[in-house]
N, C-alpha and C positions, 0 to 999 in steps of 0.2 A: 778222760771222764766227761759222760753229755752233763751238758749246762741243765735242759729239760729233759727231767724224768717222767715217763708215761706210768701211772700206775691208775690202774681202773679198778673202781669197785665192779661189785658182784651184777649190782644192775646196771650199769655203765656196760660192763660188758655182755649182758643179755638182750639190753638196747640194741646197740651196734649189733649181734648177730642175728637178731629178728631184720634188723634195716636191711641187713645182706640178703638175707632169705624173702624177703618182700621181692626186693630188686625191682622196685618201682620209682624208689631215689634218680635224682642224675649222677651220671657216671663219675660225677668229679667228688661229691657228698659220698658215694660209695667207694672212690677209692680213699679218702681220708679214712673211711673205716677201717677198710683193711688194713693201712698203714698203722693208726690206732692198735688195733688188735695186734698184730705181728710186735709192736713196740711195747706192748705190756710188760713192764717189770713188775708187776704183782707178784704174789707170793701164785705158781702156777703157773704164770703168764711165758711167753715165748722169750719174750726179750731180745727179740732177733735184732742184731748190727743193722744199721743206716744201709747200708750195701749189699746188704741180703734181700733187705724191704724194695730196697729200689730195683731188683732186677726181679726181685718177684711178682710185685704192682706195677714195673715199669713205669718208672718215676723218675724223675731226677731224688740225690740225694738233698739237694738243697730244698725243694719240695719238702723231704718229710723233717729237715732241721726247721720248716716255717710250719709244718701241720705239731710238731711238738710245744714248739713254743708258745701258739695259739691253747693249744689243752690246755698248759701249763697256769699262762695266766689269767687267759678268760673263760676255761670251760669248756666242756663238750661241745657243747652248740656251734659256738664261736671254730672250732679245730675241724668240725664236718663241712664249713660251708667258704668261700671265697672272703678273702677280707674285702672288706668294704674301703671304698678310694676314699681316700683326707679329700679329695674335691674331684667333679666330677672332670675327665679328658675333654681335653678343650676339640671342638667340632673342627674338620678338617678343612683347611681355608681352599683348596682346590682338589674338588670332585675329579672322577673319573675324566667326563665331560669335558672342565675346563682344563685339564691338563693337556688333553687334547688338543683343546683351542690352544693351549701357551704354546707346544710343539711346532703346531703348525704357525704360529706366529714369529716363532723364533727362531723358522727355517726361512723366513721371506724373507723381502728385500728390506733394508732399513728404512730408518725413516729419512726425508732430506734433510743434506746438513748433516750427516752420519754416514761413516766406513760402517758401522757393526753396532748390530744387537747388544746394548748392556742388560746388565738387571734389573739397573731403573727406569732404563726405559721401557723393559719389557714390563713390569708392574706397571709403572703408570699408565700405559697403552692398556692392560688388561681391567681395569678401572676405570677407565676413557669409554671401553667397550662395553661399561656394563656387563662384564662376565663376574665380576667382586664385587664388593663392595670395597676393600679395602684390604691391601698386601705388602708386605714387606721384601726387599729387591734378597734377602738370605731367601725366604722361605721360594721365590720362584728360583735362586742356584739351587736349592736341593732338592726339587723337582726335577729340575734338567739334568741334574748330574743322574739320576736313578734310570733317566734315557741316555747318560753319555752323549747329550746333546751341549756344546761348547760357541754359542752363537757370535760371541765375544772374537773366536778364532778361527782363521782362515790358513788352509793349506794351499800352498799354490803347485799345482800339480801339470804333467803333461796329459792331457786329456785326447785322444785319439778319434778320428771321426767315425760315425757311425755308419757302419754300413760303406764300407771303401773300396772298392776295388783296385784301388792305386795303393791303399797303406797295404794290403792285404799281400798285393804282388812283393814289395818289397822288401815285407817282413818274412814272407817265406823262400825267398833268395837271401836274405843274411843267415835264415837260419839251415839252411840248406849247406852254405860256405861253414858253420860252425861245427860242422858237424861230418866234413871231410877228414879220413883218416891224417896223419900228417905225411908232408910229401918235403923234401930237402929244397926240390926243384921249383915247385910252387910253394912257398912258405908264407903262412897266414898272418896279415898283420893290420892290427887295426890302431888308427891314427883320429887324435879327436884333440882337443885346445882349451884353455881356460885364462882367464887372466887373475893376476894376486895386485894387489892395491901395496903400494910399495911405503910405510908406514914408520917414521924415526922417532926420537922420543925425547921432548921437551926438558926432561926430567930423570936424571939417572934410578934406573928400578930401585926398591931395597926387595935384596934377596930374602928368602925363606928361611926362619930360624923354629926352634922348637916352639909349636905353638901361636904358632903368627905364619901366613900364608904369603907368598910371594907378592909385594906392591908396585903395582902401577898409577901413573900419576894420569887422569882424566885425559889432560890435555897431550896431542900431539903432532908431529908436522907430517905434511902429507908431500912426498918426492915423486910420485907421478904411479905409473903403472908398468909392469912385465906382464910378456904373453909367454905360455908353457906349450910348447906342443909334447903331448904323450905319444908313444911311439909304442905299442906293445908287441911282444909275441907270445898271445895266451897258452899257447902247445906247449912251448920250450919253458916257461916261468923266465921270459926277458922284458924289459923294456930301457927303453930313452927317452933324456926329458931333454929337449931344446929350451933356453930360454931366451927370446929374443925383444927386442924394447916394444916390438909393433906387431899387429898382425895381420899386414898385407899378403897383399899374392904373391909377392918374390918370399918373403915370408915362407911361407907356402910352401912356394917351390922348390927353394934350397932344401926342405926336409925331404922332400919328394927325391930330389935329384940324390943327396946323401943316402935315402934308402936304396937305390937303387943302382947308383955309381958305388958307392962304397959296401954298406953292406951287405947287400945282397947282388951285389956285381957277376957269382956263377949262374943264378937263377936264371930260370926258364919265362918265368911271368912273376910277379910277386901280385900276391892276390890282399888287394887295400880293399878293408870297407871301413867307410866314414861317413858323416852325418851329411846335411846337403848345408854348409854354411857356404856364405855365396864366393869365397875363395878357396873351395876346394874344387876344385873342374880342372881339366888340362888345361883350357884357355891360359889358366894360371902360368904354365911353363912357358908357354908361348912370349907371354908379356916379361920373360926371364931369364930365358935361352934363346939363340940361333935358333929358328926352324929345324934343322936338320938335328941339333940336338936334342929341343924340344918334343919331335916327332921319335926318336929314338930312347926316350926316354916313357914317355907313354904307350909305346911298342911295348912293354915290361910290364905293364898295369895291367889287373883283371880289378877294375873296380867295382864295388858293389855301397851303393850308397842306402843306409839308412830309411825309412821312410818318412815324412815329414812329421812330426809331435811324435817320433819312434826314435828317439836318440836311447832311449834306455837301450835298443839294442845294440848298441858299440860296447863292444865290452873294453875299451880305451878309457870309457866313462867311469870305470869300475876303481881302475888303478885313480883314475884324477882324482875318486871320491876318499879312495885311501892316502894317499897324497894329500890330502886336504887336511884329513885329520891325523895325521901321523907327523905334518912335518909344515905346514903351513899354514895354522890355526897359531897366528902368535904377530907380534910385529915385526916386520923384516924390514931391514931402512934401505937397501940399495941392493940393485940390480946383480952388482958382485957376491955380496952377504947370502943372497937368494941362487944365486949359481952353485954358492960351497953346498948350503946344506941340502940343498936337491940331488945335489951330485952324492952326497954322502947318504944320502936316500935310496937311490938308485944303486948305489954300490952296495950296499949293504942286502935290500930288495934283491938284488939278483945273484947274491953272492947264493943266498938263500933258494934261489931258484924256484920261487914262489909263483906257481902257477895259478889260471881261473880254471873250475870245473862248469864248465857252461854245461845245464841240464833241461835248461826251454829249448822245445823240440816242433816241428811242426805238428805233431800230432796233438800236443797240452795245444798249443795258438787254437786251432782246431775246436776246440772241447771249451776251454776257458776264456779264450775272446770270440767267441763265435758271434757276439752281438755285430763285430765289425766287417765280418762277410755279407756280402752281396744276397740275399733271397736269390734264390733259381727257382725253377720251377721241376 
């Protein structure tokens, strides 16, 4: 049952179809009429459902539930025309103009004595400047937010140089290697490092119960650092994780020397591409092996290094990022504790035979980084 009933006398609704037939009203006074009319339960009248009206005038239906209720209680007049606001909308504290100016102020450099742009200081700068009179540090966040401008936060990103012909070279020889059918004889394998902060616990956890989330106690002891070398082979879905206390060049080189004394000891060349960190060089074997083992060890390598702010293309990076959050995003107090569960990472990971579909190609570098090619003529 409607709450407001439409019912029009005889001149009510002869009004309203002269107003139609005029059609010199605004289009909003002419469609309450039509709404009106279609809504008449008079004795004759249409009486046509909220839903019929609304797709006939193209309306919302909540529209013609406010054009009834206006009939209802205060009249014709009142039901053809816009209500009128309880007080008038307050004037908008930043125009076109200064929005502007906030943007570009809150894409600069801060002020001294500040990492970053807050709200209040971005209002009070904006005041400072004579662009307001006076603002409140909400209403400049919901400005920025309606740009998705976050002045507050900082990404720290690897940023690649402009126009390189050094990063350019590099990048299109790893991607060149990624994209070699697979060969048994030369087998693709890329090697890259991280350290985990070795982290025990003041305070025994309390575990997870219905309702209550796992606790940790603030404070904790810090037992030093492990280094991980990842070891992939993104073809096959393999990898190995070293974990060793340090990460020197013999470091280094014993993974060098196990990839290729050990596991790949039939191969023809085994083809490493890794990032340029400053102990990954043969030199490294050199300072680790006899020369002649040294020199026969690197006989084996087809290296392809990275280019520099290009570490994203190791796809070794890939696996350390999943590694990170699958199994080392937690506290781990000792060197041993961090050997079980990597190992049990790694076993499980490969049992799975989880591979990477690498699908950046030279032709995307080409098309999508092309700011970082050289001009020719």
């Amino acid at each position: 049952m409607k709450k407001y009933i439409v019912t029009l006398t005889a001149d009510e609704r002869q009004a309203l179809l002269d107003l139609i037939s005029a059609g010199k009203a605004s289009a909003l006074k002419l469609a309450h009429a039509r709404i009106l009319l279609k809504a008449d339960a008079a004795e004759g009248g249409p009486a046509w459902p909220d839903d019929r009206i609304a797709e006939a005038v193209e309306v919302s239906v909540a529209t013609i539930e406010r054009v009834r209720q206006r009939f209802v209680e205060q009249g014709l007049e009142a039901a053809l025309v816009r209500k009128t606001q309880a007080r008038p909308s307050r004037q908008r504290a930043l125009d076109g103009r200064a929005e502007a100016k906030l943007i570009a102020l809150a894409c600069s450099e801060p002020p001294d004595g500040r990492k970053a742009w807050t709200m209040r200081l971005l209002a009070d700068k904006l005041v400072e400047l004579e662009i307001v009179p006076s603002i409140s540090d909400e209403t400049v966040r919901r400005s920025l937010k309606k740009g998705e401008l976050r002045p507050h936060l900082k990404q720290q990103w690897c940023i690649p140089p402009e126009a390189n012909a050094e990063f350019v070279a590099a990048m299109e020889d790893v991607l060149e290697v990624y994209h070699r059918p697979y060969d048994e004889t030369r087998p693709l394998v890329c090697l890259d490092e991280a350290s985990k902060q070795l982290i025990g616990e003041t305070v025994v956890p309390i575990p997870a119960a219905p309702g209550r989330l796992e606790r940790f106690d603030h404070e904790y002891v810090r037992n030093g650092t492990a280094n991980l070398f990842m070891v992939t082979m993104p073809l096959l879905g393999w990898r190995a994780v070293h974990v060793t206390e340090r990460r020197t060049a013999l470091d280094f080189a014993e993974v060098v020397r196990w990839l290729v004394e050990e596991v790949h000891e039939e191969a023809e060349k085994v083809v490493l591409v890794m990032d340029n960190l400053n102990t990954h060089k043969i030199a490294s074997l050199y300072e680790a092996f006899p020369p002649e083992r040294a020199r026969r060890i690197a006989g084996k390598l087809e290296i392809h290094h990275t280019p520099k702010h290009g570490s994203w293309l190791n796809m070794a990076e890939i696996e350390l990022s999943v590694l990170a959050r699958q199994c080392l995003d937690r506290r781990i107090e000792s060197s041993e504790e961090l050997k079980r569960e990597v190992a049990a990472w790694e076993e499980d990971r490969n049992e799975r035979m989880v591979g990477i579909r690498w699908q950046f190609t030279t032709a995307d570098a080409r098309i999508k980084l092309h700011r970082l090619y050289p001009a020719t003529q």
